[in-house]
N, C-alpha and C positions, 0 to 999 in steps of 0.2 A: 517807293516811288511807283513800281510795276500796278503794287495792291491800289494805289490812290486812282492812277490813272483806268485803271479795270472796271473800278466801283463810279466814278464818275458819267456820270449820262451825259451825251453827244447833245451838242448846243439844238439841231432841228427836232428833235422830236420830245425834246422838252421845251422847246417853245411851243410846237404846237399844241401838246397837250396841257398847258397852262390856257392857249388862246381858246380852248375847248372847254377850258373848266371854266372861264370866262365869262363864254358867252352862253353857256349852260347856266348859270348862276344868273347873268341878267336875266334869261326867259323866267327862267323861277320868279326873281323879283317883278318882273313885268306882268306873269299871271295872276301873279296874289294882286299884284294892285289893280287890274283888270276884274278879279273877280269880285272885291273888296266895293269899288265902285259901280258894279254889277246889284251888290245885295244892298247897297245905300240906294240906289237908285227905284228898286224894286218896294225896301221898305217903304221910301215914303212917297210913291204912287198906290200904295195899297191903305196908308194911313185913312184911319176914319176920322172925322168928327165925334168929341166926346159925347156921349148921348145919343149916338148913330145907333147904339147897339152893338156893337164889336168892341165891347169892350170886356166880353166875356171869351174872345176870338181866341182858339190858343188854348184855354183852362180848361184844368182838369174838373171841376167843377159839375155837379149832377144839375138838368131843372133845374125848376121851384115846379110840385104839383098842385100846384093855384091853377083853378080852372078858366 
């Protein structure tokens, strides 16, 4: 009974640290989808029109030495 009650963590600071890992874990979730909507928003203000020419954007691709 001695051993049970020894090993037992006191009810305050294992709530607070639960309400800590809580709200640690929403800010995570809150950044990704902050940044998520960040890079959707970014790609398709940069989208081209096919035939713009950017459609080589990006590749690793050499020229053409056509003059």
């Amino acid at each position: 009974m001695i051993l049970a009650s020894t090993l037992s963590a006191q009810a305050m600071p294992s709530l607070l640290l639960i309400l800590v890992g809580v709200a640690v874990a929403a800010m995570l979730l809150g950044a990704f989808w902050w940044g998520s909507r960040r890079v959707a928003r970014r790609r398709s203000s940069s989208a081209t029109p096919p035939g713009a020419g950017g459609s080589r954007r990006g590749s690793w691709r050499t020229p053409d030495d056509t003059p």
